[in-house]
Phi, psi and omega in degrees: 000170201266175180280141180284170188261132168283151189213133188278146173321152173302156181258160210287202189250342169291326185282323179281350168273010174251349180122359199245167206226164201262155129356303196264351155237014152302305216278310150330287199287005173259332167278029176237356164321170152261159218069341156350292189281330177311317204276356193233354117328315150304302146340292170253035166041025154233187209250166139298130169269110137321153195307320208266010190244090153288331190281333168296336175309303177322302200280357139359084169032035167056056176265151120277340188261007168322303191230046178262150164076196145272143185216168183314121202095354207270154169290174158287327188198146196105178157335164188222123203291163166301154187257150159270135240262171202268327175237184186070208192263021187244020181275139190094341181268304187217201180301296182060190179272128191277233182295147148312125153316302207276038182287138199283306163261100177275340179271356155299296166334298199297335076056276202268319157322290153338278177347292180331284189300352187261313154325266169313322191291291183291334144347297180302330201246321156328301188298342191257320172311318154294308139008264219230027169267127184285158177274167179304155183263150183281183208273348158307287167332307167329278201298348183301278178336316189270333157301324198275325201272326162283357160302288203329283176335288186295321168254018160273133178265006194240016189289161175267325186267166190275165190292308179294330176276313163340286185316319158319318211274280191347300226295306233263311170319296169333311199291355194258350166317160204261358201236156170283159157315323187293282246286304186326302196296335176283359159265157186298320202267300211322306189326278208311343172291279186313311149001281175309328198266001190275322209263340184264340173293182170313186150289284203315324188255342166313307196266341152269354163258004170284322192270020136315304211248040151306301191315330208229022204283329189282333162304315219274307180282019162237045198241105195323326181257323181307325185283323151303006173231350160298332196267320187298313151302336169303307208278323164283332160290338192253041178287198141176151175304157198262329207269013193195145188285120181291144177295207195249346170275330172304326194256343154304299183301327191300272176338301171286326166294341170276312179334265182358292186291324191281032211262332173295307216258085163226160161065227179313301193325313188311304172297330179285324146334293177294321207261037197251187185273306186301326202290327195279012138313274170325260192357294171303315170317306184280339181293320214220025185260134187272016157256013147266195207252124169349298179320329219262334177276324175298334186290288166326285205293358192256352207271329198244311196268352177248120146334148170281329175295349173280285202296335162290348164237056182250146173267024172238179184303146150305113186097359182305327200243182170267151133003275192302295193289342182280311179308333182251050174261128199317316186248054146286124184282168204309297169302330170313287155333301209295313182299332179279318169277324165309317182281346150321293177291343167281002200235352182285291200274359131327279183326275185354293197293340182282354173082050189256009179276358153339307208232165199310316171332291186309332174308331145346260183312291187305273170342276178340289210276326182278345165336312208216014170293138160276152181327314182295314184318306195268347160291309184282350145318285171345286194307343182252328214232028170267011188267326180244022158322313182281003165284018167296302184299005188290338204185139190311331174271350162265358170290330180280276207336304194286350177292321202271317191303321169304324175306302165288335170312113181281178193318334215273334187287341181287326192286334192288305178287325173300330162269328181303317177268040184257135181109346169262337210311318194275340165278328167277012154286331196228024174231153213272338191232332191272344192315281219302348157336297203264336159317289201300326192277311182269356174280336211245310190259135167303310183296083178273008162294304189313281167346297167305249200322349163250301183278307170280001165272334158273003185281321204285348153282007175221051180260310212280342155278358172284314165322302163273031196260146202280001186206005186258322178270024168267326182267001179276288166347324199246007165289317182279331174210078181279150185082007141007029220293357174250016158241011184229143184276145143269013171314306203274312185298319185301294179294014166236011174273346186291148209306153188220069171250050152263333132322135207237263198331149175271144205286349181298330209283311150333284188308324195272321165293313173307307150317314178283004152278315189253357185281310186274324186305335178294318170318327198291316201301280193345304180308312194259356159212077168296309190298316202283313169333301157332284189257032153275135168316313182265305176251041177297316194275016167248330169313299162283323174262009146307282210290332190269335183264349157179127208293119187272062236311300205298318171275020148275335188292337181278325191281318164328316176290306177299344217274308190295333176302313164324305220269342187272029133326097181311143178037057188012046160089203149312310180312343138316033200210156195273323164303308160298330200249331166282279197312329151312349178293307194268334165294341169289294192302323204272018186271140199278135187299348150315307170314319153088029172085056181270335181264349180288309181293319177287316192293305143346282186307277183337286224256288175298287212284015177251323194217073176258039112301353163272316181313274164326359183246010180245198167258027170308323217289327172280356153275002197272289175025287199272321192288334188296333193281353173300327196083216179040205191291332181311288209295324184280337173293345173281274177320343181265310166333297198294300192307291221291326170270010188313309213280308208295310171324286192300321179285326199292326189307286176331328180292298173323296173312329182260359151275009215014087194230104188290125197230077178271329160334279184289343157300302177304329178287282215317309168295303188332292182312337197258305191278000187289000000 
């Protein structure tokens, strides 16, 4: 068969929409000129056909290709304006006309069309071939091109070759550059190259691009791509194997590549650093990396947060102490502090306008300072850092920050942190450092409407994991029975006694409005699993403290109902469990003398007194206890139980003990029983 005609590409549909135009439809829009169809009828030696002259389409200057296809002019239906023809001077514009139908030898024709077509055709392809033939790449490229295919290589994990000769090949390409490695690093592809050879190399090439690129470490962390190989370095030169204890040239070599990095973030450097977005990253990175040294991270941070006039006449080390602790140090004088705190606040309010409170460091500096703020200090702190407040919550010393602030903060900044935190309330309710946040947050705003519509609306699709949660059911507690000391440290009493006078409304008043929100879907969880509440760790101390801020008829009568079920239980159940017995313990003391013992007694009667020699022989036996400290009828009903059952109680004992079975429970009733 004959060669196809190379024909150049459509230009995309993006291109044309920039103003270029495709070949056919340039070639379209010239047949729509006027005169067009005439010169390309001449052309191609035929007339225009009318719609009603069906028999001239044949006879059309003997075309065939006249009134083949659709062609530029052509109508939908009906006649067909002329087309341009395959040959003459209609070649290339559209189909046009071909061969004469009546031609006497068509595979002669077909034949000779070929030629036709082999010729041009080879032509076409010379011509296109010079054209669009590619160029040599110059030898900068060349060398790009060969770094880009060993990155390929190299973060592929299925590679055949080992990671360090790859990375060798690189370091040796790099090295022909006409730009230095930093400059390389300060770009997107440069980083992720070097990256890759930090993270796929030796220890020997590791340490040979910390010594390149030291000189230039300080450009590099404040550089948008640069500060990602800064970081990479911190976490790889001080690398060393996890499975085995490094030798002593490993931990020499360790030690001197972090000096080495860390030798820029000193003095200006240092400072020009912290306050940049990237650098004070690298920063955060090095404060909390567990290959520098305590000294070295207190040294950086006290270097930016203590005044020089502090720090040269201090008689210890740079970095011996904490923050915190150099700021309460005895024999700091009055003016000294009063100078550590004015400049606390300036690197406070630094940080800000620079938008640095993302990271933990700065968080630093904000604990220190609002620690030991005056009202005024920390109300004007508010007006400027409550907009960026929830990067607070990243880390336990901006979460104390955000307590004392939350104190001074007015309704609209609160209401405010409050639409910012919408869509979190029930995960920061259950986080290890934000709970008491939020403890502080529902102690703190006046507006318990707001409060119902944000914060208590996400909870209330998560109370039963919250209830059941290791820091989520704290804040349900100190709602219902707050200052509590026997369900809260005092670490949480301390951080909700602090002062709030930016708070108007009185916290009696408060707590009762809030409550009337949350009690009942909270009744619902309690109500619909008492027994599992009863022997949880966590929420047993929501349990109790639901029942001591109002006593619940109806939900002691459901923990009665689980209770009896426990007990009717081989060796009773869950009521067997050290957690279940403190809390009947404690349900027992808070129960109100109104109740006139109904629930002690129904528990007696139901649970204990049908099987109390199992009972005593359990750790049922420190709630029967706690019922003997009761008095009243409880207490003679017991004690007359107990005589009549002495003999069975003292052998059940003897058995356990001679199973080495701990019966201390059942000892103690037996003395009990003895001195009554």
């Amino acid at each position: 068969p004959p060669p196809r005609i190379l024909l150049p590409p459509l230009i995309s549909f993006s291109a044309r929409l920039r103003g270029h135009r495709s070949p056919l439809a340039m070639a379209k829009k010239a047949a729509r000129r006027p005169g067009a169809g005439k010169a390309a009828g001449e052309a191609g030696r035929g007339r225009p056909i009318k719609k009603k002259d069906k028999k001239s389409k044949r006879a059309a200057g003997g075309s065939k290709g006249a009134g083949r296809g659709k062609k530029a002019g052509q109508k939908k239906k009906g006649g067909v304006k002329p087309g341009l023809g395959k040959g003459g001077s209609g070649k290339g514009v559209g189909k046009g006309a071909g061969k004469a139908a009546t031609t006497a030898d068509p595979e002669a024709a077909s034949k000779k069309r070929g030629l036709k077509r082999s010729a041009s055709g080879a032509e076409g392809g010379e011509e296109q071939a010079g054209k669009k033939g590619k160029k040599p790449l110059s030898a900068k490229k060349q060398r790009r091109k060969e770094v880009t295919k060993l990155y390929s290589e190299l973060i592929n994990n299925s590679r055949d070759r080992k990671s360090n000769l790859v990375v060798g090949e690189i370091l040796e390409l790099l090295k022909q550059r006409s730009d230095t490695l930093a400059e390389y690093c300060s770009k997107d592809i440069g980083s992720r190259v070097v990256q890759a050879c930090l993270k796929w190399g030796s220890n020997e090439q590791r340490r040979h691009l910390l010594t390149v690129l030291k000189e230039h470490i300080q450009k590099m962390a404040v550089d948008r791509y640069g500060h990602m190989v800064v970081l990479k370095l911190l976490r790889y030169v001080a690398l060393t194997s996890k499975e085995r204890k490094p030798t002593d040239e490993e931990s020499k070599a360790r030690s001197q590549n972090i000096k080495d990095l860390l030798e820029s973030f000193r003095g200006k450097n240092l400072h020009a650093i912290f306050y940049h977005r990237h650098g004070c990253r690298v920063i955060n990175s090095i404060y909390y990396s567990e290959a520098v040294k305590k000294t070295e991270r207190r040294r950086m941070l006290q270097e930016v947060a203590v005044p020089q006039s502090v720090a040269m006449r201090r008689s210890e080390l740079p970095g011996t102490k904490e923050l915190r602790q150099l700021l309460h140090a005895e024999d700091l004088s009055s003016e000294q502090r009063t100078s550590m705190m004015e400049h606390l606040r300036e690197v406070a309010e630094k940080a800000v306008d620079k938008e640095l409170l993302g990271f933990d460091v700065v968080h630093l500096i904000f604990q220190a300072f609002c620690e030991d703020a005056t009202e005024a200090q920390l109300k004007d702190l508010s007006d400027k850092c409550m907009a960026g407040a929830p990067y607070l919550l990243s880390s336990k010393p901006g979460a104390e920050a955000l307590l004392r602030l939350l104190g001074v903060a007015t309704a609209k900044q609160r209401k405010a942190l409050c639409r910012d935190l919408k869509g979190k309330f029930a995960a920061l309710a259950m986080n290890s450092v934000d709970y008491i946040v939020m403890m502080r947050l529902a102690c703190t705003v006046d507006d318990t409407v707001l409060l119902g519509k944000t914060v208590f609306a996400e909870w209330t699709p998560e109370l039963e994991t919250i209830c059941f949660d290791p820091y989520g059911h704290r804040v349900l507690a100190w709602l219902l029975a707050p200052e509590d000391a026997r369900l809260f440290s005092p670490y949480e009493i301390s951080c909700l006694a602090l002062p709030a006078p930016g708070s108007v409304k009185a916290p009696a008043t408060r707590r009762q409005e809030v409550l009337r929100i949350l009690k009942p879907p909270l009744r619902n969880v309690l109500i619909g699993a008492p027994l599992k509440a009863l022997v949880d760790i966590h929420a047993k101390a929501v349990l109790a403290a639901y029942l001591s801020a109002d006593w619940d008829a109806e939900l002691a009568e459901a923990i009665l109902k689980a209770c009896e079920e426990a007990a009717a239980e081989e060796d009773f159940g869950a009521l067997n469990d050290g957690t279940a017995t403190t809390s009947l313990i404690v349900l027992l003391k808070i129960e109100p003398d109104e109740a006139k013992g109904s629930f002690s007694l129904a528990l007696w009667r139901k649970c204990f007194q049908p099987r109390l020699v199992a009972a005593a022989t359990s750790r049922c036996a420190f709630i029967l206890l706690a019922m003997l400290k009761k008095g009243g009828k409880l207490r003679e009903a017991i004690l007359s139980a107990l005589k009549s059952g002495k003999k069975e109680i003292e052998a059940a004992t003897k058995a356990a003990e001679a199973n080495g079975t701990t019966v201390s429970g059942a000892q103690q009733l037996l003395k009990a029983l003895k001195e009554a």
